[in-house]
C-alpha positions as CSV (number, residue, x, y, z in Angstrom):
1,X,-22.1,1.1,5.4
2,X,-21.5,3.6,2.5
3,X,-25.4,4.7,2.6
4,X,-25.6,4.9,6.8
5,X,-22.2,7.1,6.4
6,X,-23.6,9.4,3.8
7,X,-26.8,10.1,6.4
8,X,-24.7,10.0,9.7
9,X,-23.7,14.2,10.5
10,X,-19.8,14.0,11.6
11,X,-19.3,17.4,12.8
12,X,-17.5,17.7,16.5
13,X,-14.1,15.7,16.9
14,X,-15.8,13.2,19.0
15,X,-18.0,12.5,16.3
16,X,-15.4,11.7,13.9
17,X,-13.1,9.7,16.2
18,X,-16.4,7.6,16.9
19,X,-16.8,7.2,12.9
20,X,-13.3,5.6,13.0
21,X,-13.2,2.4,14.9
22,X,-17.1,2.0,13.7
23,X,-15.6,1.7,10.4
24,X,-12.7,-0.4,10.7
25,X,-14.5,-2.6,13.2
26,X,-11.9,-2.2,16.0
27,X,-10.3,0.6,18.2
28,X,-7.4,1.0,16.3
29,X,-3.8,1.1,18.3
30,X,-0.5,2.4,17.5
31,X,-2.2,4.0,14.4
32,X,-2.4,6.7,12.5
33,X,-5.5,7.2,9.9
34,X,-5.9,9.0,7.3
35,X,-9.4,9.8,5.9
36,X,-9.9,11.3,2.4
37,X,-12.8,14.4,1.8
38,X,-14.9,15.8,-0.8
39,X,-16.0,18.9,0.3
40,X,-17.6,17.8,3.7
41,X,-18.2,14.4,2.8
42,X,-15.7,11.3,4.4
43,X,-14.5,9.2,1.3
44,X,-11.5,6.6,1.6
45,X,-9.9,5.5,4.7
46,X,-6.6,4.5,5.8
47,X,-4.8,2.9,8.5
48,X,-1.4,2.3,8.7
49,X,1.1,1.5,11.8
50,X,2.4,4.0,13.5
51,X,6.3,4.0,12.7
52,X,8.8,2.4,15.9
53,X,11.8,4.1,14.0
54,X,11.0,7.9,13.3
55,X,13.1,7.5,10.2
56,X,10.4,6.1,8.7
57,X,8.2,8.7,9.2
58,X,8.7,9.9,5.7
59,X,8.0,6.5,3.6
60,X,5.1,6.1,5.8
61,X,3.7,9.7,4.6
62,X,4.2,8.8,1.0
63,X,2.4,5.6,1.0
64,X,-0.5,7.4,2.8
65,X,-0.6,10.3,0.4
66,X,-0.1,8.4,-2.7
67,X,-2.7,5.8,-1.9
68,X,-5.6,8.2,-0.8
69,X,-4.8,10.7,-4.2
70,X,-5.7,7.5,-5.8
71,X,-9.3,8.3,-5.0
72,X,-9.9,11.3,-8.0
73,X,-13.3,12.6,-5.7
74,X,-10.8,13.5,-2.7
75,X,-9.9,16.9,-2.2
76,X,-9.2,17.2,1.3
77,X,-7.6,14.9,4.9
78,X,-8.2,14.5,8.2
79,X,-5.8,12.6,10.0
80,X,-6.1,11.0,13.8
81,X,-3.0,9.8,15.3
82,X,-3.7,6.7,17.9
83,X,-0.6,6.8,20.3
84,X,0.4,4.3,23.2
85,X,0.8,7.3,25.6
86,X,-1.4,10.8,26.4
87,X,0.1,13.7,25.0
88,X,1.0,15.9,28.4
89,X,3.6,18.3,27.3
90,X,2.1,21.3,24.7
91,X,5.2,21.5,23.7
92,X,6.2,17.8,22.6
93,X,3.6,16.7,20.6
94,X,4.1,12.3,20.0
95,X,5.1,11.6,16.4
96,X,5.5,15.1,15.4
97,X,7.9,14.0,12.7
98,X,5.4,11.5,11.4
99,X,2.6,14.4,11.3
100,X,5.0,16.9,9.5
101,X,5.8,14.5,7.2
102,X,2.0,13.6,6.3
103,X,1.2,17.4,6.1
104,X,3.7,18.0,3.4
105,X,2.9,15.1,2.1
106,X,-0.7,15.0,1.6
107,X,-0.7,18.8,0.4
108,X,1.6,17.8,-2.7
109,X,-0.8,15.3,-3.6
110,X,-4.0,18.1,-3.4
111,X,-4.9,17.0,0.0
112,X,-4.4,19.3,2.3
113,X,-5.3,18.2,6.2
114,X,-8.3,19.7,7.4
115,X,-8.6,18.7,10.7
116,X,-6.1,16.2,12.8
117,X,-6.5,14.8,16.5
118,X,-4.1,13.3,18.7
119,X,-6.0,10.3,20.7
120,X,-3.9,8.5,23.6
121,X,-5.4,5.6,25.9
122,X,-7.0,8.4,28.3
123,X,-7.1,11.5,26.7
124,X,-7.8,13.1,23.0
125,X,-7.3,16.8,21.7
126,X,-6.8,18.5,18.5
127,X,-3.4,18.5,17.0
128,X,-4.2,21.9,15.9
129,X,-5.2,23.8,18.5
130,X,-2.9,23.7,21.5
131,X,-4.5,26.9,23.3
132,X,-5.1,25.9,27.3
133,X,-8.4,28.3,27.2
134,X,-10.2,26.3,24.4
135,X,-8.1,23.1,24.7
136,X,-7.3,22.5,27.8
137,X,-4.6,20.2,29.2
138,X,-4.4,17.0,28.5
139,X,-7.8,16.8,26.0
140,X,-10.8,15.5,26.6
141,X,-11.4,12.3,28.3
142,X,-11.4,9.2,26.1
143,X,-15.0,8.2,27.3
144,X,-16.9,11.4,25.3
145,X,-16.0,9.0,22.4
146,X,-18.0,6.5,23.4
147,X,-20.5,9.0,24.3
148,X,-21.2,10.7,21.0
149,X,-23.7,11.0,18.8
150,X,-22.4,9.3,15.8
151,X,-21.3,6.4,18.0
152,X,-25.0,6.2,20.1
153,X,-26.1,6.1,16.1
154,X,-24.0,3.7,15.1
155,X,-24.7,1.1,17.6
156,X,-28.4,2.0,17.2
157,X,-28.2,0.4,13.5
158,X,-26.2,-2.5,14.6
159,X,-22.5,-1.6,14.2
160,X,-20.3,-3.4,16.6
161,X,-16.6,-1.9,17.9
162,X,-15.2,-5.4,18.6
163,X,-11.7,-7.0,19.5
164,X,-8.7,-6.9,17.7
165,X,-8.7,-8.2,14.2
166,X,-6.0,-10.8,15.7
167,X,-8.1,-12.2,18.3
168,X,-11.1,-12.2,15.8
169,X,-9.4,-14.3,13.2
170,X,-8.3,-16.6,16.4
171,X,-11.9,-17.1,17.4
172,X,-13.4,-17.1,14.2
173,X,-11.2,-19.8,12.9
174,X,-9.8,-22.3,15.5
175,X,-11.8,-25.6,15.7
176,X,-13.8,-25.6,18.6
177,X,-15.8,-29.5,18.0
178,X,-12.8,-31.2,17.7
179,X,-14.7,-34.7,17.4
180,X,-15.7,-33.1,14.2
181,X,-12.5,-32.1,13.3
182,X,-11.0,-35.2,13.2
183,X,-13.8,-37.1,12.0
184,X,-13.1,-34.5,8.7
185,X,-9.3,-35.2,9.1
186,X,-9.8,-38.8,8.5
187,X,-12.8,-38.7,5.6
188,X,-9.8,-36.5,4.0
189,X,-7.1,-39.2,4.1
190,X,-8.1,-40.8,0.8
191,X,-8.6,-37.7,-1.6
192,X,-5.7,-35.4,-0.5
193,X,-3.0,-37.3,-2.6
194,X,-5.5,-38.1,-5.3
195,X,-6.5,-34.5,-6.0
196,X,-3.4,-33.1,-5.8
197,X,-2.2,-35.2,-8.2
198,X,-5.1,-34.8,-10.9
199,X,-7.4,-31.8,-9.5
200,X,-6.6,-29.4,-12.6
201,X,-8.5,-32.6,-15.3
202,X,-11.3,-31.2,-16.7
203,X,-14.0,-33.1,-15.4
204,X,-12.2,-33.4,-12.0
205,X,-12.3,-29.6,-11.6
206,X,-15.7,-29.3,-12.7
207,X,-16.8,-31.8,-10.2
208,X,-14.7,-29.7,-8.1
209,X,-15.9,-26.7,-8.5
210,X,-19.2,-27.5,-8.4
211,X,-19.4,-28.9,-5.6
212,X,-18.1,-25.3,-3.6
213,X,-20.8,-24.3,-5.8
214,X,-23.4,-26.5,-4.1
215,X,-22.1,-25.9,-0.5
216,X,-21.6,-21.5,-1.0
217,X,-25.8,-21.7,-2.3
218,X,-26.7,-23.5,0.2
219,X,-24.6,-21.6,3.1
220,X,-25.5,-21.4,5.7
221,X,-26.6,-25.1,6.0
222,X,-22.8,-26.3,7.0
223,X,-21.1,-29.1,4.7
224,X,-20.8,-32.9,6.4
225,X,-17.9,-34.2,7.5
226,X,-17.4,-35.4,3.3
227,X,-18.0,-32.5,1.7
228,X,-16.0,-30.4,3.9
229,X,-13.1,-32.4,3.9
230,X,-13.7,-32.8,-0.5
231,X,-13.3,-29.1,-0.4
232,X,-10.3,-29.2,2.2
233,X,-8.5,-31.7,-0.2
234,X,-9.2,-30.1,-3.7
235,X,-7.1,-26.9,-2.7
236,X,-4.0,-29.1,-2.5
237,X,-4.0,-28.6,-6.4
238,X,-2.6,-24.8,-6.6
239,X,-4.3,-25.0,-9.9
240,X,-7.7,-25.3,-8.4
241,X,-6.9,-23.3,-5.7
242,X,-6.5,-20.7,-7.9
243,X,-9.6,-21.7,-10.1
244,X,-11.7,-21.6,-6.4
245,X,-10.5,-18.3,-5.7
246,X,-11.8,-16.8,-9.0
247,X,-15.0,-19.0,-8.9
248,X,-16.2,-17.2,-5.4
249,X,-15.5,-14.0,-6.9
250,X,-17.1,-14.6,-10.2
251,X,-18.7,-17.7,-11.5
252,X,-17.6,-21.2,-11.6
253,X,-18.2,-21.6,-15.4
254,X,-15.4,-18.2,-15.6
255,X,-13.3,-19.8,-13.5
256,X,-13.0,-23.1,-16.0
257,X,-13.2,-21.5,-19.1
258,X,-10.3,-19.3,-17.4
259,X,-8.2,-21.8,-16.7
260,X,-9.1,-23.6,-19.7
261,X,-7.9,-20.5,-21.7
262,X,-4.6,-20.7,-19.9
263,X,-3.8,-24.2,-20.7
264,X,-4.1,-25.4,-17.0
265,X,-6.4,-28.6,-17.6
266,X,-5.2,-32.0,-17.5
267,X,-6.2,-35.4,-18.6
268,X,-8.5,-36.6,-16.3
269,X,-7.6,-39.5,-13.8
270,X,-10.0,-43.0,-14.8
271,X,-12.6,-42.0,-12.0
272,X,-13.4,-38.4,-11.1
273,X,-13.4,-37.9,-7.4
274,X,-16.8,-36.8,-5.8
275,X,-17.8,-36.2,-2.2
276,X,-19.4,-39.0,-0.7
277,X,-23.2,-39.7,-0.5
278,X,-23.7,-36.6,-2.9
279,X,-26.0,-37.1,-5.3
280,X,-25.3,-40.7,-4.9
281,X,-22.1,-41.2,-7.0
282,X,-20.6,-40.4,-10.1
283,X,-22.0,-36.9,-11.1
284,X,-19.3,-35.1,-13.2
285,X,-20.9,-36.2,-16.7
286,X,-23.8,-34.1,-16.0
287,X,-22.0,-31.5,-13.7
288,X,-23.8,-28.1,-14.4
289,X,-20.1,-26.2,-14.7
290,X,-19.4,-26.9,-18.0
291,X,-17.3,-25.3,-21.2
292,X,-20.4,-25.0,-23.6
293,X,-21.4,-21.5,-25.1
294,X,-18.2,-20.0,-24.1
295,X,-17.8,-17.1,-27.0
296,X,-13.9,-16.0,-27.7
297,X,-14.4,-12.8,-26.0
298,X,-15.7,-14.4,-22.6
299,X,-13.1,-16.3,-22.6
300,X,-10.7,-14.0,-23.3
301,X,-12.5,-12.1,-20.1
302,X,-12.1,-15.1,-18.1
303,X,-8.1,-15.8,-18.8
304,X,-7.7,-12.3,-17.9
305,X,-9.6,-12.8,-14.6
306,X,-7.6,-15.6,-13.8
307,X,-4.5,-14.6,-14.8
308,X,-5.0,-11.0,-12.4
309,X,-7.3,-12.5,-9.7
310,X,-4.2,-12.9,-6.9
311,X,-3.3,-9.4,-7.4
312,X,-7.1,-8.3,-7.0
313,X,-7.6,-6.8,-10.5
314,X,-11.3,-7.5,-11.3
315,X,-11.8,-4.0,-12.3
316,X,-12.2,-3.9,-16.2
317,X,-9.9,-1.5,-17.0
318,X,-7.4,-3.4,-18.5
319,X,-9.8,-5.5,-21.2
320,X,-13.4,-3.6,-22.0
321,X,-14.2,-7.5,-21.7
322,X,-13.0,-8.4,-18.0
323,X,-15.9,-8.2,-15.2
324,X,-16.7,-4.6,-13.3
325,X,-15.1,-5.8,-10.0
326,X,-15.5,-9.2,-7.6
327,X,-18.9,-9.9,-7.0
328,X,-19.2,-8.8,-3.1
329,X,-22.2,-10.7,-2.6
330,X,-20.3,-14.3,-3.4
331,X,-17.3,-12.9,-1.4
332,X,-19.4,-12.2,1.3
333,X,-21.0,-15.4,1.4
334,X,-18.1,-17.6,1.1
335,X,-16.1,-15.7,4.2
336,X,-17.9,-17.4,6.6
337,X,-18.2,-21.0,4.8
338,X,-14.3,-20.7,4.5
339,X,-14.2,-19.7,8.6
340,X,-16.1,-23.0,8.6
341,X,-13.8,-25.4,6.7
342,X,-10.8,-23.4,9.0
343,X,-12.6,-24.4,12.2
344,X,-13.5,-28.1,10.7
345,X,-9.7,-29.3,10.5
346,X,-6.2,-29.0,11.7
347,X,-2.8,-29.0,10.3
348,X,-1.6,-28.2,7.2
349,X,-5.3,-28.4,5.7
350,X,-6.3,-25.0,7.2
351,X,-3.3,-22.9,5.4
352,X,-4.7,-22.8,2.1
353,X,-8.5,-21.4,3.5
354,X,-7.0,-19.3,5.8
355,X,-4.5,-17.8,2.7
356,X,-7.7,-17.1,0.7
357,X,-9.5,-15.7,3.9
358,X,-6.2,-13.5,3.8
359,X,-6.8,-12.7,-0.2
360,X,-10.9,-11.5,0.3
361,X,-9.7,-9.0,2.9
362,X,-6.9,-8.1,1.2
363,X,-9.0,-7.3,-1.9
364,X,-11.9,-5.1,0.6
365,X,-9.2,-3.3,1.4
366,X,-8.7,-4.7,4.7
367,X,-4.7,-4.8,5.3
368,X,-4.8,-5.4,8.5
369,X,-7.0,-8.6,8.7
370,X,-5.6,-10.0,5.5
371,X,-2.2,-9.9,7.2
372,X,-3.3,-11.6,10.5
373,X,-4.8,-14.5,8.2
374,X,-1.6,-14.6,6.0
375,X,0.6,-15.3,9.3
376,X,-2.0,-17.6,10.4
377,X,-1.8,-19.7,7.3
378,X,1.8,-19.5,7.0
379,X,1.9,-21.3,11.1
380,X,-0.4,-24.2,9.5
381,X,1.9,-24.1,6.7
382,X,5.5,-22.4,6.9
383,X,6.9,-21.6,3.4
384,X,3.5,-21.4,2.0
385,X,4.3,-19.6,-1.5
386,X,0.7,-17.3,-2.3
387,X,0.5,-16.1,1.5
388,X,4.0,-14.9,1.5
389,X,3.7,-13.0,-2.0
390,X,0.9,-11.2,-1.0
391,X,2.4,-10.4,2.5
392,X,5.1,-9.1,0.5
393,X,2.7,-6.9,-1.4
394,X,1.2,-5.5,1.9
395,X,4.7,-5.3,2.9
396,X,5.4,-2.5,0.1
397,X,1.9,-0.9,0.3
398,X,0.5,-2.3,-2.9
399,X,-3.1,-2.4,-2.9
400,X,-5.6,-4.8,-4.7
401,X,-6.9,-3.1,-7.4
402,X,-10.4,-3.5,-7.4
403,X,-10.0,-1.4,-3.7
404,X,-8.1,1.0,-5.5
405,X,-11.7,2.4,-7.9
406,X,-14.8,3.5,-6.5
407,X,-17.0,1.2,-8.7
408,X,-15.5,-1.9,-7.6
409,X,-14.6,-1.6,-3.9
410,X,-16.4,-3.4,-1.4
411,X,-18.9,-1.1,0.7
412,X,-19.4,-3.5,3.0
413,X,-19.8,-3.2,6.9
414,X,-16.2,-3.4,7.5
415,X,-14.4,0.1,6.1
416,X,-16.0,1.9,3.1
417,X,-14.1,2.9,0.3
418,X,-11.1,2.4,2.4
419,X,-7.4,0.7,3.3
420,X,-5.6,0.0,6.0
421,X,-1.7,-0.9,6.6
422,X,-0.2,-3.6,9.2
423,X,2.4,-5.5,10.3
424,X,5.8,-4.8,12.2
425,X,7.4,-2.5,8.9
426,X,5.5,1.1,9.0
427,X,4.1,2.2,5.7
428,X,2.0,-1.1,4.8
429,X,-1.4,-0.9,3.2
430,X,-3.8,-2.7,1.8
């Protein structure tokens, strides 16, 4: 995304407003977003709910400022508010509290706003410019969006504006072969209990994590009903949930040498659990995710990595040792395996999946969907503990921190050097 942006021209307001859902992936509602500049070029984005209570205008402003002066290339705004209503009256301008308040805002932080639209379900006009002769009343109809440059270019190299990221998560991860589902359900009802119970030995959660190894490199041929429901059942250790979460966004081998570090292995249980019909039995003596070579300053590395890896810091600044950043490539890869375990079960099985769908979007920067799959896992689940913290930290705008650096945000196709903000309290962001 970050190379098709750089050789996009954004230049009427049209073509910027196109940029916007093309980047997020949606049509964003009840929004305001902020987007960061350097010189002419777009750098970070940010969405963040539009306030119900105007008192909240200012906390909302802060968060957005703060968050985009995090990005030291920045120098400039432009800000688009998405309202529920068309703005009719010149002299009432929707959320003109909210706009004040990101104006001052955003200039104390060296980011003064550029540029700023207003953008209701029929119409769209500069904030700026309220002259009836250039601007006339009420804006420009919604559908020269859709008829811009920037967004015939976009779809041209495949960019889709799709449904909410709600209805997304809905479609992406309810179980649609329910035959398969329960056949899954019931290969799972004699290793949940056993791997709870001794998933953090060390041989257990190297047979463990090598065998998510063995189904992300071979994605996208889909795990059998064993393997899927092997991985379904190891993450009821919170141990090795954890250990699986740093293993798809580094290595396996970091991930056990991590936890090792940390003191987190157990003695093993008599006979190491494998999926059935893999390799034919037993395999965890020669399992290839092992402790051997591990120098003092790897592992050092690797109990940092694990330690920080729920709050998102992968970003080497705090040990010259830790890794540069998640490796996007795994991430991206396992997303759609993990849809794949969410879609093969029911139940209380799905929360932890959906939780670390939650935690990869959370660390692209991606409030919004991360939320959605954080209230999804908490209805599989209610109470469950690592969804609701990092809810909480969307809650208060904390971001992951690999988002927060250049170097070790995702670029992917979803929103490029960006953040967004959700849920029913204004001022969240991700």
């Amino acid at each position: 995304m970050k190379e098709q942006i750089d050789k996009i021209r954004v230049s009427a307001g049209e073509d910027l407003l196109a940029f916007i859902p093309h980047t997020m992936g949606y049509w964003p509602e009840a929004s305001v977003v902020c987007i960061g500049m350097a010189g002419k070029m777009l750098r970070a984005t940010m969405r963040l709910d539009l306030p119900e209570d105007g008192g909240e205008a200012a906390r909302l402003a802060e968060v957005a400022s703060s968050q985009l002066a995090s990005d030291p290339g920045s120098d400039g705004c432009l800000v688009a508010i998405f309202g529920r209503e068309d703005w009719t009256d010149p002299g009432a301008l929707p959320h003109a509290g909210l706009f004040r308040e990101l104006g001052e805002a955003l200039a104390l932080h060296g980011l003064p706003v550029r540029d700023a639209w207003y953008v209701g379900p029929g119409h769209w006009r500069s904030i700026q410019c309220t002259a009836a002769e250039c601007c006339p009343w009420p804006g420009k109809d919604i559908a020269s969006i859709r008829e811009s440059f920037v967004n015939a270019e976009f779809i041209y190299r495949g960019s889709m504006v799709r449904e909410p990221p709600r209805q997304q998560i809905r479609e992406l991860t309810t179980p649609v072969d329910l035959e398969f589902a329960g056949a899954v359900r019931a290969a799972g009802d004699g290793l949940r209990d056993e791997l709870a119970a001794f998933g953090s030995g060390l041989n257990q959660m190297s047979a463990t994590l090598s065998a998510w190894e063995h189904s992300l490199s071979g994605w996208p041929k889909t795990p059998d009903k064993s393997m899927a429901a092997y991985l379904l059942a190891s993450l009821g250790d919170v141990n090795v949930r954890d250990a699986v979460m740093v293993a798809l966004a580094t290595t396996p081998q970091h991930a056990l040498m991590g936890a090792a570090g940390l003191g987190l292995l157990q003695p093993d249980p008599l006979d190491v659990l494998v999926p059935a019909n893999w390799y034919g039995g037993n395999q965890a003596a020669c399992c290839p995710v092992t402790l051997e070579g591990a120098g003092e300053k790897t592992v050092l590395a690797a109990v940092h990595d694990f330690t920080n890896i729920l709050v998102g810091d992968l970003s080497g600044r705090k040990r010259r040792t830790a890794t540069a950043g998640p490796d996007w490539g795994r991430l991206d890869r396992a997303e759609p395996l993990l849809q794949f375990l969410a879609r093969s079960t029911e139940g209380r099985d799905r929360a932890p999946v959906l939780c670390i769908l939650g935690w990869i979007q959370w660390c692209k920067g991606r409030g919004t969907w991360a939320g959605h799959y954080f209230q999804a896992c908490q209805a599989s689940q209610p109470g469950y503990k690592l969804a609701g913290l990092l809810d909480q930290l969307l809650a208060v705008g904390y971001i992951a921190e690999c988002a927060k650096d250049p170097r070790t945000a995702w670029h992917g196709h979803g929103n490029a050097e960006g953040g967004e903000g959700r849920g029913k309290a204004p001022g969240q962001a991700a």
